[in-house]
C-alpha positions in Angstrom: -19.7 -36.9 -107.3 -20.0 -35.2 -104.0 -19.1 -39.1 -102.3 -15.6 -38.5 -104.7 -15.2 -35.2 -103.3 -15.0 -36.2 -99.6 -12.9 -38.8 -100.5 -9.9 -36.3 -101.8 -10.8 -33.7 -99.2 -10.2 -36.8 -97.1 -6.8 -38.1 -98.1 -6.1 -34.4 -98.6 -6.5 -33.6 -94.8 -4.8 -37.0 -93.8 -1.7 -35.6 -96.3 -1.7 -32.4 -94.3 -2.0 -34.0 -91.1 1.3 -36.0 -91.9 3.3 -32.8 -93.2 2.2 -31.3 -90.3 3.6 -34.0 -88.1 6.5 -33.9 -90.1 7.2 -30.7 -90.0 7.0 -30.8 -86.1 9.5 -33.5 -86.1 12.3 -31.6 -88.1 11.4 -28.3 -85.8 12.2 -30.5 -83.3 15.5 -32.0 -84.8 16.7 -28.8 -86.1 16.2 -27.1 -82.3 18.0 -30.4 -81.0 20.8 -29.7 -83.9 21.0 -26.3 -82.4 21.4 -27.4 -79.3 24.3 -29.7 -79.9 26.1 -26.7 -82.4 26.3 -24.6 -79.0 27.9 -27.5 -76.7 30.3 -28.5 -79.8 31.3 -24.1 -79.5 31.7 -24.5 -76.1 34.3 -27.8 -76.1 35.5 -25.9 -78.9 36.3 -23.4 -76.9 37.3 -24.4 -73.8 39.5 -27.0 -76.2 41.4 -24.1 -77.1 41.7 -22.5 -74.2 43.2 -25.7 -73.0 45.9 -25.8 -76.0 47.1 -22.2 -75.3 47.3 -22.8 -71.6 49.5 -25.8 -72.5 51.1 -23.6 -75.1 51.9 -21.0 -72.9 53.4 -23.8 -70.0 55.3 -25.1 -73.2 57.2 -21.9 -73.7 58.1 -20.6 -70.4 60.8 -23.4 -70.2 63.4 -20.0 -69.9 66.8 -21.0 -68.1 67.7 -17.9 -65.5 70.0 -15.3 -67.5 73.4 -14.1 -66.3 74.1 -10.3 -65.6 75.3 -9.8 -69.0 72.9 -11.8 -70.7 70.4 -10.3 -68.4 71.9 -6.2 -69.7 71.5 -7.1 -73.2 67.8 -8.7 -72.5 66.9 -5.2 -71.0 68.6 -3.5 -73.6 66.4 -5.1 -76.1 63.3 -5.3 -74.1 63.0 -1.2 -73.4 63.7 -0.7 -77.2 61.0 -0.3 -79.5 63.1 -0.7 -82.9 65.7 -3.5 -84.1 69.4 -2.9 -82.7 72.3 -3.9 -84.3 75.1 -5.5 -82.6 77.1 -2.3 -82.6 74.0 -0.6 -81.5 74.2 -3.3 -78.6 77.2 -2.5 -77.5 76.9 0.9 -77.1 73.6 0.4 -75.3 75.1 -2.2 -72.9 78.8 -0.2 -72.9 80.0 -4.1 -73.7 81.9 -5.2 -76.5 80.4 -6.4 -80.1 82.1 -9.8 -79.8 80.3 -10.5 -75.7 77.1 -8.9 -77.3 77.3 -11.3 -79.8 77.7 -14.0 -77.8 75.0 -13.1 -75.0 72.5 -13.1 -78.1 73.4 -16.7 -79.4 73.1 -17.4 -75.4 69.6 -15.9 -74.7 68.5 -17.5 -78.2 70.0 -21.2 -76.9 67.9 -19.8 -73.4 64.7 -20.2 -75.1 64.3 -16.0 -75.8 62.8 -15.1 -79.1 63.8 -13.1 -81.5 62.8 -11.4 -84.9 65.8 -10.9 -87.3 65.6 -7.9 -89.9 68.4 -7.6 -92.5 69.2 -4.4 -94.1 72.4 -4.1 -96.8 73.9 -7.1 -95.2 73.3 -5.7 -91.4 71.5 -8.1 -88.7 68.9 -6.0 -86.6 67.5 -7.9 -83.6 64.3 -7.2 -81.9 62.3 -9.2 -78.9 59.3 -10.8 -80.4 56.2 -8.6 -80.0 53.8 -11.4 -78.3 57.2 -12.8 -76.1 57.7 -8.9 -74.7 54.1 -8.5 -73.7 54.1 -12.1 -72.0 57.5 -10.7 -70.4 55.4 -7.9 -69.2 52.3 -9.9 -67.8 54.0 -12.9 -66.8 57.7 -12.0 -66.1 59.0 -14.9 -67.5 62.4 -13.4 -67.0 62.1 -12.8 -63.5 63.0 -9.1 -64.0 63.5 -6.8 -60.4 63.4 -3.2 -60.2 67.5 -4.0 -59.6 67.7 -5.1 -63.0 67.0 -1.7 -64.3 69.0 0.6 -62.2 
């Protein structure tokens, strides 16, 4: 009996001693797994990084604006809310019909808008994320002239 007894505690230690090597195998795997997961983050990142830099590079393709193009950019770009054409006008002291067509202009120019309707009325507005790359970047090549 005892002879049987030492023959399980036996094959019982070896069957530790292999999940024990096992285990250290997939500790190591798993920190190795780890491991990779952070470089894949970083390409990851630095991928995307890349793609918005190209992005960005994409979208400055802006042709230079006229003077009047260039009062109706400012007119929009120091306003907060959407203008109307007639609101334009006023703003510029041009006519509806030049507003009108400096828009279509700075829209063929690469200049993006949002468009709000309300009872059958146009409202224009710079894009949010364009205006604060205007501000960073000045894709427009804004001077202080161009305000005064």
């Amino acid at each position: 009996m005892e002879y049987e007894f030492t023959t399980i505690r036996h094959a019982l230690e070896e069957h530790l001693s292999s999940i024990n090597e096992n285990t250290s195998e997939i500790q190591s795997l798993f920190d190795y797994l780890q491991e990779m997961e952070l470089k894949v983050e970083k390409l990851n990142s630095r991928i995307e990084e890349l793609q918005l830099h190209h992005h960005h590079e994409e979208e400055v393709k802006i042709a230079p604006l006229n003077h009047l193009e260039r009062k109706v950019f400012l007119a929009l770009y120091t306003e907060e809310t959407p203008l109307a054409y007639e609101e334009l006008a006023v703003k510029t002291s041009m006519p509806v019909s030049i507003v009108q067509d400096c828009v279509s202009s700075l829209i063929n120019k690469g200049i993006p808008f949002q468009r709000t309707y309300l009872n059958s009325k146009l409202f224009l507005k710079l894009k949010p994320d364009f205006k604060e790359r205007q501000a960073k970047e000045n894709l427009i090549n804004l001077s202080l002239n161009s305000f005064m």
